[in-house]
SERO-4910 file (N, C-alpha, C, O; in steps of 0.05 Angstrom, whole numbers):
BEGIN
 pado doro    nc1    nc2    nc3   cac1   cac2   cac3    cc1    cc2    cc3    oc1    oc2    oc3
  Unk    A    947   5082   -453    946   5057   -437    924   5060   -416    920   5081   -403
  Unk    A    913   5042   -413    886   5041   -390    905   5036   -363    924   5022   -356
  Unk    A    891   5056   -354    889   5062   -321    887   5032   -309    869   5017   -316
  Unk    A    904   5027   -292    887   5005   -270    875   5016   -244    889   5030   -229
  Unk    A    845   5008   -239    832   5020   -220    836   5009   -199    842   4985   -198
  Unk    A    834   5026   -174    845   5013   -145    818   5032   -123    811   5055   -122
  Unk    A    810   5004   -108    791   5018    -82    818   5018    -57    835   5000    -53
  Unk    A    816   5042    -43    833   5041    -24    807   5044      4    788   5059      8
  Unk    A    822   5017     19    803   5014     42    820   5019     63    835   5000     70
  Unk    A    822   5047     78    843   5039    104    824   5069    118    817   5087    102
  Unk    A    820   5072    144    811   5079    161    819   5102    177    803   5115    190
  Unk    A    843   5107    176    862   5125    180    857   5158    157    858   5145    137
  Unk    A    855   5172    152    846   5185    132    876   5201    123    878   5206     99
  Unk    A    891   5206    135    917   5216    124    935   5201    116    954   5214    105
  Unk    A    938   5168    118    945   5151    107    921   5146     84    927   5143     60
  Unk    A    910   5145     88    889   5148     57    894   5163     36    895   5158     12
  Unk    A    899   5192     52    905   5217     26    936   5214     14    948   5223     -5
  Unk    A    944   5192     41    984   5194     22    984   5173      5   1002   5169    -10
  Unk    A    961   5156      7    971   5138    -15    955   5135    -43    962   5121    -62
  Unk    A    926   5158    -39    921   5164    -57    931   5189    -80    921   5194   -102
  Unk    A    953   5202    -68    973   5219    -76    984   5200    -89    974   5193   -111
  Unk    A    999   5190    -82   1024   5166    -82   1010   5158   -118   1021   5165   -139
  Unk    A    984   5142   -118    981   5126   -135    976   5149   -160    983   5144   -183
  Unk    A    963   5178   -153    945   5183   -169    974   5202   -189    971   5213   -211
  Unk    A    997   5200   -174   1012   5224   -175   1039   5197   -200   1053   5208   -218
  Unk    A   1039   5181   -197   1046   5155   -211   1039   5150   -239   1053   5140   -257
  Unk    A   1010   5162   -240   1005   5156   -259    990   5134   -287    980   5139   -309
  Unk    A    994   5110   -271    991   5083   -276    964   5075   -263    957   5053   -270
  Unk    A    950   5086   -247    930   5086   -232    911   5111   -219    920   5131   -208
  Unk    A    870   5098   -226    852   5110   -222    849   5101   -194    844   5078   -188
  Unk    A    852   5123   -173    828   5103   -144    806   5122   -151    802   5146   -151
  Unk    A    794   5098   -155    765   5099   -163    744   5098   -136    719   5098   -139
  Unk    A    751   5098   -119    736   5097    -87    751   5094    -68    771   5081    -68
  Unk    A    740   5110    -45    758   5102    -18    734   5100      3    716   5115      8
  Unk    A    743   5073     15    736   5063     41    739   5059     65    758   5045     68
  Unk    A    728   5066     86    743   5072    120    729   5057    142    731   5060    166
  Unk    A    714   5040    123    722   5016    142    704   4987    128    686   4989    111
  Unk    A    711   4963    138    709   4928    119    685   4936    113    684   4940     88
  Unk    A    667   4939    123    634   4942    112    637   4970     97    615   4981    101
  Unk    A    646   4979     88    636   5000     70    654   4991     46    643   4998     25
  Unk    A    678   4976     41    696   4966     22    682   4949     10    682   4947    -14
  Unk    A    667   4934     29    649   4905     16    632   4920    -14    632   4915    -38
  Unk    A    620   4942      4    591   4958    -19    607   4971    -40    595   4969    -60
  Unk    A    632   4985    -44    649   4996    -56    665   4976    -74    676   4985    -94
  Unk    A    665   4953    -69    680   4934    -88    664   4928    -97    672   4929   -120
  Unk    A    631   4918    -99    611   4912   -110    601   4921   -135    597   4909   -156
  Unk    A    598   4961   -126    597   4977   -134    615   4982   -156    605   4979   -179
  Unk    A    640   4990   -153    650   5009   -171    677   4967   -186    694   4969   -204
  Unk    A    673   4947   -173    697   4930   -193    723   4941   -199    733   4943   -222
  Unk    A    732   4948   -180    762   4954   -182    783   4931   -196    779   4907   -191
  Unk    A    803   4939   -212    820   4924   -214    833   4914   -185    831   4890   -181
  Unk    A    844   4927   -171    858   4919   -147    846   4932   -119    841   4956   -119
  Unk    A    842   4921   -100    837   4932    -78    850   4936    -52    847   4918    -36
  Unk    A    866   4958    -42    881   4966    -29    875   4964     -1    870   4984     11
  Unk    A    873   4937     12    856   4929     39    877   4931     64    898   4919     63
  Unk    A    869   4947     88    882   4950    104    866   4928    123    842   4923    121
  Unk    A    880   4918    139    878   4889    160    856   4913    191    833   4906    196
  Unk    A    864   4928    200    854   4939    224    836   4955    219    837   4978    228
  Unk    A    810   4946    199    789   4960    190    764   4967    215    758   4948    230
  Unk    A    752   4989    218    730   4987    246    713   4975    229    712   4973    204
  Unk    A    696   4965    250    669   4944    249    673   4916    231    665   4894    236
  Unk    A    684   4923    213    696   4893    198    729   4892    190    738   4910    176
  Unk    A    739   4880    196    764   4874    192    772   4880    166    757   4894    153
  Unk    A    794   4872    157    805   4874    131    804   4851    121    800   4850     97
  Unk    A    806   4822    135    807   4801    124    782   4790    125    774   4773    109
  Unk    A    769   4801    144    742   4789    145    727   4797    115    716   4781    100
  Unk    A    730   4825    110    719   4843     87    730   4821     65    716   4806     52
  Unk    A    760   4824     64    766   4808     41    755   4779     31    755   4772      7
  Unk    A    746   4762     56    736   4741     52    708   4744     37    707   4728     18
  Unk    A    684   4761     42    665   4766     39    668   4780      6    653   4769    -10
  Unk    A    679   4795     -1    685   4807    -23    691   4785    -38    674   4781    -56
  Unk    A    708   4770    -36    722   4751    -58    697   4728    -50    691   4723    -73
  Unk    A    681   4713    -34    658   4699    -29    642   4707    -54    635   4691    -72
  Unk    A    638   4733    -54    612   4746    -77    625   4748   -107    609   4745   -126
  Unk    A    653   4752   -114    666   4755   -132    696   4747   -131    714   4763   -126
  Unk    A    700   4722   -136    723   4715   -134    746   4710   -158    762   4691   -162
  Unk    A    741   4737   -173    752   4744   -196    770   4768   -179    791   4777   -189
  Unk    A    761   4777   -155    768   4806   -145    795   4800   -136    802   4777   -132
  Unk    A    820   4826   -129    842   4825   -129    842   4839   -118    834   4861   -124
  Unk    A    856   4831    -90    865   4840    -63    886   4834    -51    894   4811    -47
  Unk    A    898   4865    -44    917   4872    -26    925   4873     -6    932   4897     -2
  Unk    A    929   4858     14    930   4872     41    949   4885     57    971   4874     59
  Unk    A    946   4907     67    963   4923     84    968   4920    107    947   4913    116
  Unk    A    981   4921    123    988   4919    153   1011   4935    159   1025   4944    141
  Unk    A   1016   4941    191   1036   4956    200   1055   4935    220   1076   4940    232
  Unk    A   1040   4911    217   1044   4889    229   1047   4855    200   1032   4851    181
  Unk    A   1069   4840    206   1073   4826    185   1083   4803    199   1106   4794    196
  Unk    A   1061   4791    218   1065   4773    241   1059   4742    212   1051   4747    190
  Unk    A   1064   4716    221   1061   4694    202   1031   4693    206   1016   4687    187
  Unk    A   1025   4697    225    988   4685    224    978   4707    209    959   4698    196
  Unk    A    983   4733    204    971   4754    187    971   4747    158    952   4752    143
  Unk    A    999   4732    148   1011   4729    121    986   4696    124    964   4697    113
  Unk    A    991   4679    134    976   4649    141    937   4670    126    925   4668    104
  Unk    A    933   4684    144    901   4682    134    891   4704    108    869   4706     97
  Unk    A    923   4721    103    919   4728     78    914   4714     49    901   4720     30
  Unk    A    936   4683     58    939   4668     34    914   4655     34    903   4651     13
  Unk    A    899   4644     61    872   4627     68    853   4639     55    838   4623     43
  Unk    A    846   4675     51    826   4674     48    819   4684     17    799   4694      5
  Unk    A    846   4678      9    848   4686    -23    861   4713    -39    863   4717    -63
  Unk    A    870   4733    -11    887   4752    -30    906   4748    -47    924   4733    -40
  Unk    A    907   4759    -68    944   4762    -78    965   4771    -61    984   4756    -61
  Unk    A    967   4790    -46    986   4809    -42    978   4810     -5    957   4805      8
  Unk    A   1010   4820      4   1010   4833     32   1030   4849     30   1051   4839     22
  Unk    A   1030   4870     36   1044   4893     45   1047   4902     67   1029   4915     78
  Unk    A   1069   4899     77   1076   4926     97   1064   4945     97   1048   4947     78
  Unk    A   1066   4971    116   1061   5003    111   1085   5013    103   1090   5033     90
  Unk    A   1103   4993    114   1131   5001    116   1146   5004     83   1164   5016     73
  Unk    A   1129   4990     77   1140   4995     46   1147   5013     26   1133   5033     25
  Unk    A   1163   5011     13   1170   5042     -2   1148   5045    -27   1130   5029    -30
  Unk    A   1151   5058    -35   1130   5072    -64   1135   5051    -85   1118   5039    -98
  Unk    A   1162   5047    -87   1165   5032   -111   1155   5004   -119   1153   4993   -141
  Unk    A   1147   4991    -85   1136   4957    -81   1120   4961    -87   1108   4949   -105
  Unk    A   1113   4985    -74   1078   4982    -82   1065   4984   -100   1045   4971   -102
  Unk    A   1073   5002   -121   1074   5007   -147   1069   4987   -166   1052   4983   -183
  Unk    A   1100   4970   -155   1103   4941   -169   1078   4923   -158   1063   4920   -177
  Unk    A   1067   4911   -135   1050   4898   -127   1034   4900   -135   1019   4881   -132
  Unk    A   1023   4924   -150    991   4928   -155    987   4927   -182    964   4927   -190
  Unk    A   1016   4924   -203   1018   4924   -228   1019   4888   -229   1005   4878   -246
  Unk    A   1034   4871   -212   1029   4850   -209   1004   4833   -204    997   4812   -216
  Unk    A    992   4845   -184    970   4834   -179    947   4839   -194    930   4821   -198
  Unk    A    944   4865   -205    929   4867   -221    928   4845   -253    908   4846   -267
  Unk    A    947   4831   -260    952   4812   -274    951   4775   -273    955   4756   -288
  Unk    A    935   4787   -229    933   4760   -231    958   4742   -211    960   4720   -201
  Unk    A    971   4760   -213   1000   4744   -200    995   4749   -165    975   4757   -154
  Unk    A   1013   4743   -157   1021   4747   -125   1039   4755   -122   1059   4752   -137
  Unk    A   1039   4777    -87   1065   4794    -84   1061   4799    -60   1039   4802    -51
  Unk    A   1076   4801    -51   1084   4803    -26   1113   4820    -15   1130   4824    -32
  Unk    A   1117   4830     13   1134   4859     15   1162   4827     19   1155   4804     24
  Unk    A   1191   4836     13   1211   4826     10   1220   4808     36   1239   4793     33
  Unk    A   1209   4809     57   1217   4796     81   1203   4777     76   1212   4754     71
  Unk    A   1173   4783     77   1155   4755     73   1157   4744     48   1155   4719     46
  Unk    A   1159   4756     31   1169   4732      7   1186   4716     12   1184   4695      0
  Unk    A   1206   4720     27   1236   4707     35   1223   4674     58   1227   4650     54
  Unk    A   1208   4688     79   1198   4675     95   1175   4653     79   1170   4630     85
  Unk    A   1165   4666     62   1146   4637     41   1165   4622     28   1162   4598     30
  Unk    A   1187   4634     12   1205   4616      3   1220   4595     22   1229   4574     11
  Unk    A   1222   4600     51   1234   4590     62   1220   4571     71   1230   4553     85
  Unk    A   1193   4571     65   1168   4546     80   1158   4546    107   1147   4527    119
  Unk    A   1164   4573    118   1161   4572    147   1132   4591    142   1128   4616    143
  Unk    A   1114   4566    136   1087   4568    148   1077   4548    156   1080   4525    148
  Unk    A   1060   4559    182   1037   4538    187   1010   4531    173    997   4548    160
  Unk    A   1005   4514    174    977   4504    165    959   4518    169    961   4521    193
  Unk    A    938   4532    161    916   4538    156    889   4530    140    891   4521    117
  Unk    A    864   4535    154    844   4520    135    833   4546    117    835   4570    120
  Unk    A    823   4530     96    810   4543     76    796   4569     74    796   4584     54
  Unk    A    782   4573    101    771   4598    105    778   4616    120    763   4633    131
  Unk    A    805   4614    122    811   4646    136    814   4644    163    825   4662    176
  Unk    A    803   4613    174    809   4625    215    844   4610    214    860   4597    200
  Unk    A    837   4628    244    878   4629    240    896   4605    253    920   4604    254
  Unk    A    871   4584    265    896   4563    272    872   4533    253    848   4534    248
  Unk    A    895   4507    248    878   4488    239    855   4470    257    837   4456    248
  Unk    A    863   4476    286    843   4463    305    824   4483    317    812   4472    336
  Unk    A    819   4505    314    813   4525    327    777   4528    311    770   4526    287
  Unk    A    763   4535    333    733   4539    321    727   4544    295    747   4554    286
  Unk    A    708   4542    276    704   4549    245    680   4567    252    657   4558    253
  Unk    A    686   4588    257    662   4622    264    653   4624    235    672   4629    219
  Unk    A    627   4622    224    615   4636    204    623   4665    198    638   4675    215
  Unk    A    618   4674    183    619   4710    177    607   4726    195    618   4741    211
  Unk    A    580   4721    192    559   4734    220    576   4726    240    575   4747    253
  Unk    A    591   4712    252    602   4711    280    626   4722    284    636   4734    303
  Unk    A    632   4718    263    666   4739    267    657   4768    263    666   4784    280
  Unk    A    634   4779    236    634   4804    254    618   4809    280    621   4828    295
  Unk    A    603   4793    283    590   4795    311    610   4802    335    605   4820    352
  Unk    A    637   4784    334    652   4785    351    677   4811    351    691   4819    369
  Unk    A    675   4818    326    696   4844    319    684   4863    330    698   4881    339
  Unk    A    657   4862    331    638   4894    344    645   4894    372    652   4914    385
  Unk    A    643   4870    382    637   4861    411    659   4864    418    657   4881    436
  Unk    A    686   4855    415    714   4866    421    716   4897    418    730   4908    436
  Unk    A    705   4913    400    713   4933    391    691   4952    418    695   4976    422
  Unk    A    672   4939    433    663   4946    459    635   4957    454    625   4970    472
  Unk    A    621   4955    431    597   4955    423    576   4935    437    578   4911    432
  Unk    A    557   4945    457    528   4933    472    521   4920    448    530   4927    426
  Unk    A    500   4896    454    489   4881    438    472   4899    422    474   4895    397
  Unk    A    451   4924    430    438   4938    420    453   4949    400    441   4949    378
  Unk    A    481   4962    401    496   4974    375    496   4955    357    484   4958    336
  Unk    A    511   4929    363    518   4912    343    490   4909    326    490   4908    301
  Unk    A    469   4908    341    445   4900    322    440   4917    305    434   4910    282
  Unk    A    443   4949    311    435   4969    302    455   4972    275    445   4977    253
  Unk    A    478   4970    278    503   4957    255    501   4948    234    502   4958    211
  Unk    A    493   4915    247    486   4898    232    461   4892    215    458   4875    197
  Unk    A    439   4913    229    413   4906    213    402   4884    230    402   4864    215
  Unk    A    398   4880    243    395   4854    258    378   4851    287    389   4863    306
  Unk    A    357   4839    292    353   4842    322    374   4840    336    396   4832    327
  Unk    A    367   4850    370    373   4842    393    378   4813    397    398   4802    407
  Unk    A    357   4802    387    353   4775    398    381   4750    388    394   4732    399
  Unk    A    378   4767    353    395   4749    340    424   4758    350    443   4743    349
  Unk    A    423   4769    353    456   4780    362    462   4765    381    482   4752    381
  Unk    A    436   4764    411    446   4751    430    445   4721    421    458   4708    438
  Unk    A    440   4713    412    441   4681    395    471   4681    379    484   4662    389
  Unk    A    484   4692    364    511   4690    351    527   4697    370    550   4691    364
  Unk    A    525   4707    391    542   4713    418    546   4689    429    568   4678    433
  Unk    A    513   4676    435    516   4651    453    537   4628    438    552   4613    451
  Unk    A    534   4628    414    542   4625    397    580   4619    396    592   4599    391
  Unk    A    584   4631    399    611   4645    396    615   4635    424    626   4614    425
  Unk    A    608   4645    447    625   4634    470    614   4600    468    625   4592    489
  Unk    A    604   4584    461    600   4561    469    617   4549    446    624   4526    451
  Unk    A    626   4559    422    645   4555    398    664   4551    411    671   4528    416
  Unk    A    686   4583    424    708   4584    434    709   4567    457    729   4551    459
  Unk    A    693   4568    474    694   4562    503    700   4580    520    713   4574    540
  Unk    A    690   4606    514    704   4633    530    669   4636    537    650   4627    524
  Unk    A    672   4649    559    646   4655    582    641   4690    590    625   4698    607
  Unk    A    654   4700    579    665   4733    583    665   4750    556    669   4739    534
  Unk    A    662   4768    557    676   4789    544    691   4797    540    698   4808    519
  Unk    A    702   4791    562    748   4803    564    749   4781    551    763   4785    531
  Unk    A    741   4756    551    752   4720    543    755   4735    513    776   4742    503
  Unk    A    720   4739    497    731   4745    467    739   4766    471    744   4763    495
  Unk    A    744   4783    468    768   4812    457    792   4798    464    807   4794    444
  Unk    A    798   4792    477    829   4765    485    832   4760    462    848   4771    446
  Unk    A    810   4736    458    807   4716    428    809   4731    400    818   4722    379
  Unk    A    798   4760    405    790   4772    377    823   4776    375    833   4762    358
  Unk    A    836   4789    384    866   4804    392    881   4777    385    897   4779    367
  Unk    A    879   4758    394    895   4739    388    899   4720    364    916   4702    361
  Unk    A    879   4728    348    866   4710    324    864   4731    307    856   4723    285
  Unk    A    870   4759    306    868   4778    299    856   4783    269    863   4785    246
  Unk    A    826   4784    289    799   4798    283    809   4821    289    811   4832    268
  Unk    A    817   4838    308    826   4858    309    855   4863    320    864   4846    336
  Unk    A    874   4887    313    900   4884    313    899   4899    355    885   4915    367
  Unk    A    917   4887    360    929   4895    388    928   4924    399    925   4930    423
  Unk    A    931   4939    378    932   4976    379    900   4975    394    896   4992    411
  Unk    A    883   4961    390    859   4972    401    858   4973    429    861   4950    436
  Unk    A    856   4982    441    859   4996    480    831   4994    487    815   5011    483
  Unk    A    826   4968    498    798   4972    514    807   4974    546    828   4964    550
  Unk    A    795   4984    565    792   4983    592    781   4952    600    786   4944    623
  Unk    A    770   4938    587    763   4904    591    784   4891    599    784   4875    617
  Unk    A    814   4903    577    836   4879    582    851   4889    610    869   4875    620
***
């Protein structure tokens, strides 16, 4: 029986090696690549076409959902997972927005996961047992089509959300450019950008925004907030 191939994207590297144990030790599955952080998953899904891709949400420099949007943008045949340690409704809200199959807990045992990736890889949808309960039950909010996390709330291009994930994450305009491939100049233009979008005038304003809309998860500790 053919292998189903899986890219695992999570950032953490000993949670990487346990769940590439986990899968490889199962049996049922090749990881065929591992990624440590949204911009290197993007080139790695491109690359190697995984059956399933094992996407963690608190990715550095590009998110998990941001990655996932961009990934499935270029190939929307692709099949994605997302992980979290966090299973808040707006996380589950921009997983379904931006087209994954699946959300997972960390918290999850071996055996969901197992099952999720045998599911999803078929195309279906799965999700860890609380939030399935909570979809069944209809207790979601509205969200738009592309992934931002409230229905009245700014529509940030790609370039702006990661512009703004760097910029929360406490990267000078000069890094972000250097990152992104990108002048100075343009960077400070998707900045201006972004605060005249949100209506935030600061720096602390977006990392607030990024944290709250979660571009990036709360665990991140800047001295800003």
């Amino acid at each position: 029986m053919k292998k189903i191939t899986v890219l695992l994207s999570e950032d953490h590297a000993i949670v990487r090696q346990g769940l590439c144990k986990l899968l490889e030790t199962d049996g049922s599955f090749e990881v065929v690549g591992q990624a440590q952080t949204g911009r290197e998953a993007i080139l790695l899904a491109a690359q190697l076409r995984p059956d399933v891709i094992l996407m963690d949400i608190a990715m550095p420099e590009l998110n998990g959902l941001e990655a996932a949007r961009q990934i499935l943008g270029v190939n929307s045949a692709a099949k994605v997972i997302m992980l979290s340690a966090h299973s808040d409704d707006e996380y589950v809200e921009r997983t379904i927005a931006v087209g994954a199959l699946g959300f997972l807990e960390k918290q999850t045992s071996a055996e969901i996961l197992t099952k999720a990736i045998h599911e999803v890889a078929k195309g279906k949808t799965f999700y860890s047992p609380t939030i399935a309960k909570r979809l069944a039950d209809g207790k979601r909010r509205c969200v738009d089509r592309d992934g931002q996390a409230k229905p009245n709330a700014a529509r940030l291009t790609s370039r702006e959300t990661e512009v703004l994930q760097l910029v929360a994450e406490g990267q000078a305009n000069k890094q972000v450019a250097s990152t992104l491939g990108i002048s100075i100049k343009t960077v400070e233009k998707h900045r201006q950008h972004l605060m005249d979008k949100l209506n935030i005038h600061d720096t602390a304003g977006l990392t607030r925004h990024a944290i709250a809309t979660g571009v990036i998860e709360s665990r991140v500790q800047l001295t800003i907030l």
